[in-house]
C-alpha positions in Angstrom: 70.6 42.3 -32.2 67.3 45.2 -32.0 67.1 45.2 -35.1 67.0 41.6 -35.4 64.4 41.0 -33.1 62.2 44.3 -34.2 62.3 42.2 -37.7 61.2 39.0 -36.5 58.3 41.1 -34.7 57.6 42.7 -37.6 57.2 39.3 -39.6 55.2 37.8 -36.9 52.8 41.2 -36.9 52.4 41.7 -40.6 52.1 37.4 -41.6 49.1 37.2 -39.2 47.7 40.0 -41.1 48.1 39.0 -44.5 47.8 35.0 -44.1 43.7 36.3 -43.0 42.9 37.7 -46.3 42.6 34.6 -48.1 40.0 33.1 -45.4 38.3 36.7 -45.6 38.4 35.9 -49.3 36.6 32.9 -49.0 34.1 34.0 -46.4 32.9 36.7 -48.2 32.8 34.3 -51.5 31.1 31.4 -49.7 27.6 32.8 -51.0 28.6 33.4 -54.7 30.1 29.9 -54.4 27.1 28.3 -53.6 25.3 30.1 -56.7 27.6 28.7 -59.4 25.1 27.1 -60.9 24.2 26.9 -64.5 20.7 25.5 -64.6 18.3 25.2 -68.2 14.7 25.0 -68.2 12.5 24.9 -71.6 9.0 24.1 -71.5 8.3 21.6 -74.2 4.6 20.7 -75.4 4.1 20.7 -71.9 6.7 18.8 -71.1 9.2 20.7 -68.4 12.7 20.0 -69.1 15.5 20.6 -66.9 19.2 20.1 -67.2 22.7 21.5 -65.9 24.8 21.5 -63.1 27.9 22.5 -61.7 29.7 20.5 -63.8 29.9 17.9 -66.9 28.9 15.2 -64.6 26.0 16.8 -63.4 24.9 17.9 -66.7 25.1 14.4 -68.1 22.8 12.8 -65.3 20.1 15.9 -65.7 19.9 14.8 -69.9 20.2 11.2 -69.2 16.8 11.9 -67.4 14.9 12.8 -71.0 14.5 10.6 -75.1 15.5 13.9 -76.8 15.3 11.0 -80.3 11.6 11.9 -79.5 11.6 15.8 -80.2 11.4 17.7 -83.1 15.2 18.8 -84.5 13.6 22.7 -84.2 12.7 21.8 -80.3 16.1 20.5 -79.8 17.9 23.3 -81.4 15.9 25.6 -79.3 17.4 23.5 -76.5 20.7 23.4 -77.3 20.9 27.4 -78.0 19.4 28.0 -74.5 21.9 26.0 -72.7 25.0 26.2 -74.8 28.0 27.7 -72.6 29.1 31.2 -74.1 32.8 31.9 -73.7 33.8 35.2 -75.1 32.2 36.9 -71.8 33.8 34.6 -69.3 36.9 35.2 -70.6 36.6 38.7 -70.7 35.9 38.2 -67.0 38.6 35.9 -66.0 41.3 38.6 -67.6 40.0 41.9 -65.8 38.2 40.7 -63.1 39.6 37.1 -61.5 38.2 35.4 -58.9 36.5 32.3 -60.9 34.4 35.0 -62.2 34.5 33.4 -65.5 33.9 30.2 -64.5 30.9 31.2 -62.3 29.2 32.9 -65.3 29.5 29.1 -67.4 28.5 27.6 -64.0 31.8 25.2 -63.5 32.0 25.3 -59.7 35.4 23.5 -60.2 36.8 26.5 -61.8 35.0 29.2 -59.5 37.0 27.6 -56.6 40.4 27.5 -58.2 40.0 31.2 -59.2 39.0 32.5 -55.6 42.0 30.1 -53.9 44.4 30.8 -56.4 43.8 35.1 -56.9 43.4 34.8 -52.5 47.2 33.6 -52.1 48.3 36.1 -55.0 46.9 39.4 -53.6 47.6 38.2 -50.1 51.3 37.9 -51.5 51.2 40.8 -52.7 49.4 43.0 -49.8 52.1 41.1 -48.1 55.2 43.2 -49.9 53.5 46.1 -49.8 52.8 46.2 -46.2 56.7 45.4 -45.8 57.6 48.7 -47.8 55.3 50.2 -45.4 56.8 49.3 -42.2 60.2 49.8 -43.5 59.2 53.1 -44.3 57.4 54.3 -41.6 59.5 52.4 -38.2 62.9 51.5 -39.8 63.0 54.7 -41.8 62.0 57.0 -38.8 63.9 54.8 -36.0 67.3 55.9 -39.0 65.9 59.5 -39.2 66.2 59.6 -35.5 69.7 59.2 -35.3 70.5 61.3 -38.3 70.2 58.4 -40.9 68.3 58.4 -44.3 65.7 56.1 -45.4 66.8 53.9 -48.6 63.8 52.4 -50.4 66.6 50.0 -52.2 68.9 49.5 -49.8 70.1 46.1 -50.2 71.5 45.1 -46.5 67.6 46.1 -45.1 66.2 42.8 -44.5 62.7 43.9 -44.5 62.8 45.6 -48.2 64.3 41.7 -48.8 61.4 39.9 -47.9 59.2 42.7 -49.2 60.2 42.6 -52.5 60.1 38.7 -52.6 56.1 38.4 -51.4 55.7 41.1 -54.0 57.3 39.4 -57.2 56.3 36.0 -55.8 52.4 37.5 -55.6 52.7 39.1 -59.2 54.3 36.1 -60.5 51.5 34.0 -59.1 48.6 36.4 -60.1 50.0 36.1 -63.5 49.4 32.5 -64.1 46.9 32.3 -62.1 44.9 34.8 -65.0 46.7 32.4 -67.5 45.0 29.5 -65.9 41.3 31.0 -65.3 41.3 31.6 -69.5 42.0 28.3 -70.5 39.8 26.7 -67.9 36.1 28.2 -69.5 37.6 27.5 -72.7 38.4 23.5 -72.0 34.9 23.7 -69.6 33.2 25.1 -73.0 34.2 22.9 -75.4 33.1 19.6 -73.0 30.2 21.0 -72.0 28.4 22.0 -75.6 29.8 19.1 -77.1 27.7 17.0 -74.5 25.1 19.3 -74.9 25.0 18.3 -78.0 25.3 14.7 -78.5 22.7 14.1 -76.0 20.2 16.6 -78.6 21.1 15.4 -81.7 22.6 18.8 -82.5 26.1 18.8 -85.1 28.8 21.2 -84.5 27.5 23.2 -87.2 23.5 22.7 -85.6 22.3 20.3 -87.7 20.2 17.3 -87.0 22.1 14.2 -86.2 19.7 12.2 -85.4 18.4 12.2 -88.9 19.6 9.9 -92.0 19.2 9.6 -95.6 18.4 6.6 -97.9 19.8 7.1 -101.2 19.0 4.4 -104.1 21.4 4.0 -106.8 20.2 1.8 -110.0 23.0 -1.0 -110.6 22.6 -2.3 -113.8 24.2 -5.4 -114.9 23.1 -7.8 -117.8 20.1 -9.6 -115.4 16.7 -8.4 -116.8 15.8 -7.6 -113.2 16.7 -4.7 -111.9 18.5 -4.0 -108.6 18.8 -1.5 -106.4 21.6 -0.7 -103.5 20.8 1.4 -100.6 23.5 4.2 -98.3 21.9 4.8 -95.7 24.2 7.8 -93.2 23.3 9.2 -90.0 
């Protein structure tokens, strides 16, 4: 019966402190938050142009503002590779470093937010299990010392070492795919972003003017003395 209620005042101790982190979390990342923001500006024959967001929604009401038909294809290139969306560096971020990092640096707010809520509840798992360890060490192992006992880091009937090592693999488990996710989402965010990017510039996938066509005249000659002519025209 103790050691049944010094476990359930344990668990009540040790959850209030763990189940804060994640609000710390997103305290402290309120501020970077609110700066995921990927913003372009180019200054264009004097024309100032400005277009982005914090997300493909955004970005498609800030081009919809500008007739990029009107530019030269060497202005909008220089458009396009200013605000294209890189992706090699945000994933690099999202794998070592978490947090919506990755996201943040391509300016999806979307993605910034699931990275801090999703890494929050992992380490706070996690911190969780450890902390269990640690009070199982230091009361139930010293309250067994006490009376002559020995402290078992794997003793199966301790319920403590139970619940610690189910936060602990539960927290991994969830840090792990939440990594998984935070790569694929600057990759999907890339791909929709530069491809709007680009259909609003004129810009091909392999940056060349689309907004361009040729006019090609093939001779058809048939037995009529005039002669006639047939036009493809591509864009």
């Amino acid at each position: 019966m103790k050691k049944l209620t010094l476990t359930i005042v344990l668990l009540l101790v040790v959850t209030s402190l763990f189940s804060a982190l994640p609000i710390l979390d997103f305290v402290l990342a309120g501020v970077d938050i609110a700066t995921t923001r990927k913003i372009t500006k180019a200054d264009i024959d004097g024309q100032e142009i400005k277009f982005g967001g914090t997300s493909i929604k955004q970005l498609k009401k800030s081009l919809n503002n500008y007739d990029f038909s009107t530019l030269d294809f060497e202005d909008r290139l220089y458009l396009y590779g200013k605000g294209e969306v890189p992706l090699t560096i945000p994933i690099v971020k999202s794998i070592f470093l978490g947090m919506g990092s990755g996201s943040k640096s391509q300016g999806d707010l979307g993605g910034k937010l699931f990275g801090v809520a999703a890494d929050s509840v992992s380490y706070g798992l996690i911190t969780a299990g450890i902390t269990f360890y640690i009070i199982d060490m230091l009361f139930v192992g010293s309250l067994s010392s006490a009376f002559g006992g020995e402290w078992n880091p794997n003793d199966p009937d301790s319920e403590l070492q139970s619940y610690a090592r189910g936060f602990l693999y539960g927290g991994l488990a969830a840090l792990g795919a939440s990594r998984i996710v935070q790569i694929i989402l600057p990759i999907s965010y890339a791909a929709k972003y530069n491809k709007t990017l680009r259909n609003s510039l004129g810009v091909t996938k392999d940056k060349q003017d689309a907004f361009s066509f040729n006019v090609g005249f093939v001779p058809n000659v048939n037995f009529d003395p005039a002669l006639q002519l047939s036009a493809k025209i591509s864009f």
